[in-house]
Every structure is written in structure tokens, then in C-alpha cells.
SERO-4910 file (N, C-alpha, C, O; in steps of 0.05 Angstrom, whole numbers):
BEGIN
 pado doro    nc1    nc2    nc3   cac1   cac2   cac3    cc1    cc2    cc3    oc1    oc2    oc3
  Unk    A     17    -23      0      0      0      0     18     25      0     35     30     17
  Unk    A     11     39    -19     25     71    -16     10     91     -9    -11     96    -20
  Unk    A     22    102      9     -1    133     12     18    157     11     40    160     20
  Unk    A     -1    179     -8     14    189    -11     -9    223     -4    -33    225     -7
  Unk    A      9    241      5     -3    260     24     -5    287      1     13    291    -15
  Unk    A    -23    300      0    -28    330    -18    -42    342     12    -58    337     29
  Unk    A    -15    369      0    -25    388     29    -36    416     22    -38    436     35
  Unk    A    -42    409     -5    -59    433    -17    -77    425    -46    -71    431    -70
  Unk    A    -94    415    -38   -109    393    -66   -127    422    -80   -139    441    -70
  Unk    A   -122    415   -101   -146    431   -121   -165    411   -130   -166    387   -124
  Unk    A   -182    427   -147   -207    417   -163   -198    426   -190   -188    448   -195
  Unk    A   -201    408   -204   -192    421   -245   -226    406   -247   -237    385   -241
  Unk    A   -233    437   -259   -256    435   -278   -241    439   -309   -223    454   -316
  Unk    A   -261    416   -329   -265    423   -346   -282    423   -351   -298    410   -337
  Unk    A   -291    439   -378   -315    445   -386   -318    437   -423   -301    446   -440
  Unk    A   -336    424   -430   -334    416   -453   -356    432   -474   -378    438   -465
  Unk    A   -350    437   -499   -362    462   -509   -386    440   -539   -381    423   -556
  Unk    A   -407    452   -533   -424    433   -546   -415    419   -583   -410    396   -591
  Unk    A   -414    444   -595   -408    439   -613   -376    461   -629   -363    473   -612
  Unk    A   -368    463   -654   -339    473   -661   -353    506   -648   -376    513   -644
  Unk    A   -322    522   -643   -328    547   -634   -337    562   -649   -343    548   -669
  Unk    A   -342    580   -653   -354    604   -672   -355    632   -680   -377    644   -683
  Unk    A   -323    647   -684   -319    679   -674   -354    692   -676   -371    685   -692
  Unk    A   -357    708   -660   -385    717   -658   -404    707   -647   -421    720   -635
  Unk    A   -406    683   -649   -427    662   -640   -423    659   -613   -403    665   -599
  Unk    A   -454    645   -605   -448    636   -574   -440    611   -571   -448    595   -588
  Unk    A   -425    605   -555   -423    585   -555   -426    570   -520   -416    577   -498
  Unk    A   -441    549   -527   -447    532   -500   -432    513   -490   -413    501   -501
  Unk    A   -440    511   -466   -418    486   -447   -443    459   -452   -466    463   -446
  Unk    A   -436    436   -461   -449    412   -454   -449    397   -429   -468    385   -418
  Unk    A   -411    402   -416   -416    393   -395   -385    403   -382   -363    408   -392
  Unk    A   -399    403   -342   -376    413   -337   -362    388   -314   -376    377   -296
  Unk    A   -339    384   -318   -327    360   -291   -318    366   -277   -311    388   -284
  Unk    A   -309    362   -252   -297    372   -220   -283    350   -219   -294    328   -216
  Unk    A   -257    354   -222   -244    326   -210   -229    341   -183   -233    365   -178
  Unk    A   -208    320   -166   -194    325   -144   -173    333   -154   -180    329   -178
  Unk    A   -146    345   -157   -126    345   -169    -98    353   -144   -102    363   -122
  Unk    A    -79    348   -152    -53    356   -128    -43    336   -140    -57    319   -151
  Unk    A    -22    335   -140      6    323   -139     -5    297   -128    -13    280   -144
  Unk    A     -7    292   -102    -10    263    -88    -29    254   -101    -24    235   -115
  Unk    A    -55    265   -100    -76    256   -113    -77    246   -139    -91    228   -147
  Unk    A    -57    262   -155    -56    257   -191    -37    227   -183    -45    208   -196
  Unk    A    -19    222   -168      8    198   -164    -13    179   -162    -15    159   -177
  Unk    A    -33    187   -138    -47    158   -130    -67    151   -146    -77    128   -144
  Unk    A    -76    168   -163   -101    158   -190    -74    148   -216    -82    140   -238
  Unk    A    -51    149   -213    -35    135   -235    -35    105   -227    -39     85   -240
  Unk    A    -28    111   -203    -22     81   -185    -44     64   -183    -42     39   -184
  Unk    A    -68     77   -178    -89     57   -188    -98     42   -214   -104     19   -220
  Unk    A    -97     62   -225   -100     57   -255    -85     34   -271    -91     21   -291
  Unk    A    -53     36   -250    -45      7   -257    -44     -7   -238    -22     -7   -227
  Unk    A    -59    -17   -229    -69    -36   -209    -49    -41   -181    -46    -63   -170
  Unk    A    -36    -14   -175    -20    -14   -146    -46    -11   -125    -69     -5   -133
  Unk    A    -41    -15   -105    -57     -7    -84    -45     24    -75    -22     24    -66
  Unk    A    -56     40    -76    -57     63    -59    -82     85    -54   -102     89    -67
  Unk    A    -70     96    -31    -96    117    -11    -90    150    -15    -69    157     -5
  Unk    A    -97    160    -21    -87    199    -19   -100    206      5   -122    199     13
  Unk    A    -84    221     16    -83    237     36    -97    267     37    -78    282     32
  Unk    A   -120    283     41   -111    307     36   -115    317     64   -125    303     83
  Unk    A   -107    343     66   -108    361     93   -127    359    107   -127    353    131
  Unk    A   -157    370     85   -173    364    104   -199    340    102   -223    345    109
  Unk    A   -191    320     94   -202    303     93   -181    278     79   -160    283     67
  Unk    A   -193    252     84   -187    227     66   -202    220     52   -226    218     57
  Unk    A   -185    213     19   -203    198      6   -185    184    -13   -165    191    -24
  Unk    A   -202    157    -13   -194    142    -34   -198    132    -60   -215    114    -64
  Unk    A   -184    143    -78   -189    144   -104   -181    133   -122   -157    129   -127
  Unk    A   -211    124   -141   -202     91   -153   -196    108   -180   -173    105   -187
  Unk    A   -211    124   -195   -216    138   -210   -215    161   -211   -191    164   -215
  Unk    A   -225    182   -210   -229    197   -203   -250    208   -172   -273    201   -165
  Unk    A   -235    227   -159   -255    233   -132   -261    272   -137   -243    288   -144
  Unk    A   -289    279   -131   -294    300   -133   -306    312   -111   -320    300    -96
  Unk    A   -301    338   -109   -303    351    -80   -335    358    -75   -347    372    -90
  Unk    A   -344    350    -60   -372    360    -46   -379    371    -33   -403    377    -30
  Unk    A   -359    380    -17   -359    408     -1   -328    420      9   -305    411      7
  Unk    A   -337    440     18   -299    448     23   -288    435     43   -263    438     45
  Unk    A   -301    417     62   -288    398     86   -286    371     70   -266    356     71
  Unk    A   -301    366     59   -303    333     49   -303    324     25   -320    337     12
  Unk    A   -288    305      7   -292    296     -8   -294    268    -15   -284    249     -2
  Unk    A   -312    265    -47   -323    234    -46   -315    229    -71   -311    247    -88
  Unk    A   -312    203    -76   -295    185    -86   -324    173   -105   -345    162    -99
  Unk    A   -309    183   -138   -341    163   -150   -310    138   -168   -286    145   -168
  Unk    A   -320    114   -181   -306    100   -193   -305    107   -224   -290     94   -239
***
């Protein structure tokens, strides 16, 4: 088991744009994602991904992330697969 600690985790949103852009035009979001992101966090979604066992650490909470984990509030975060 590796654990590995992030003592300042972000959130990376992306946002995906419905169809090609369009100078002038509007253009819409289809959809937007929240992932967890930091250093530890990005190590331990590598390490899963190839089938190591490991846990991330963050400051103010734990979570373990098989796939991706996304924040649900600013104290806690949850872990979808």
C-alpha cells in the first residue's frame, strides 16, 4: 500500500463546449467535470490505474481514489469509480 499525502489539493474543472467554436457566436458548455487534483492525488489515480494499491491523503479530509474523486464540499470529499 502507498499513501501518498497532498497538502494543498485543487479541483480542475473542465468544461466541454457543445459543438466547433464560432468567432461571434455563442457558444455553449455541454458539460462541466470537477475532479480532485494535487500532486498526491494525480500519483495515486496513476497508481491505481495500474493496479497498485494506494490511498491519498488530503489536509482536510481522506479519500480514496479509484478513478477519479470529486469535492462535495470544502471539508469533504467523495470518491465516485
Amino acid at each position: 500500500m502507498i499513501v501518498t499525502l497532498t497538502m494543498n489539493p485543487s479541483v480542475d474543472r473542465t468544461a466541454d463546449v457543445a459543438g466547433p467554436l464560432e468567432r461571434g457566436g455563442v457558444n455553449r458548455l455541454s458539460d462541466i467535470t470537477d475532479v480532485a487534483g494535487g500532486k498526491g492525488i494525480n500519483v495515486t489515480r496513476v497508481l491505481r490505474g495500474s493496479g497498485a494499491a494506494s490511498t491519498a491523503w488530503m489536509r482536510s479530509a481522506c479519500c480514496r481514489t479509484s478513478a477519479t474523486a470529486a469535492r462535495s464540499s470544502s471539508r469533504r470529499c467523495s470518491c465516485t469509480a
